[in-house]
C-alpha positions, 0 to 999 in steps of 0.5 A: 934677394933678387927674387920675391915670392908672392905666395901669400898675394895668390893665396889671398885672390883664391881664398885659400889658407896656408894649410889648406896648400900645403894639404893639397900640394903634400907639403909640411905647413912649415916647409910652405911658411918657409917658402912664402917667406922667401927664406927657402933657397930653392924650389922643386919643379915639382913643388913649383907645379902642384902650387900653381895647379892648385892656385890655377896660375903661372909660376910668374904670379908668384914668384917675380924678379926684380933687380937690385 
C-alpha cells in the first residue's frame, strides 16, 4: 500500500500509550492497533480529527503517501 501510517512515530514524540488514545479519542484499543497497522482500509474524518486533536498535529504527520 501506498499510504503509511505514522501513528506510532507521533505516539512516541507525545509519550502517549495506545491506550491511553484511544481512551481520549473514544475508540476500541483494538480498532487503534488496527489503524496504526496500516491494515484499516479507511478512516473517518472524525476519527482522523480527534487523533490530531489529541496528539496537536497534522493529518500528514501521520499519515504519508509514497509512491510505489
Amino acid at each position: 500500500m501506498s499510504i503509511t501510517v505514522n501513528l506510532d512515530v507521533m505516539l512516541a514524540k507525545r509519550k502517549m500509550k495506545s491506550k491511553d488514545l484511544a481512551e481520549v479519542i473514544g475508540i476500541t484499543t483494538a480498532n487503534l492497533s488496527i489503524l496504526k497497522s496500516g491494515k484499516a482500509k479507511a478512516v473517518r474524518f472524525s476519527t482522523l480529527e480527534a487523533i490530531c486533536k489529541a496528539l496537536d498535529c497534522q493529518p500528514a504527520d501521520i499519515l504519508e503517501y509514497t509512491a510505489d
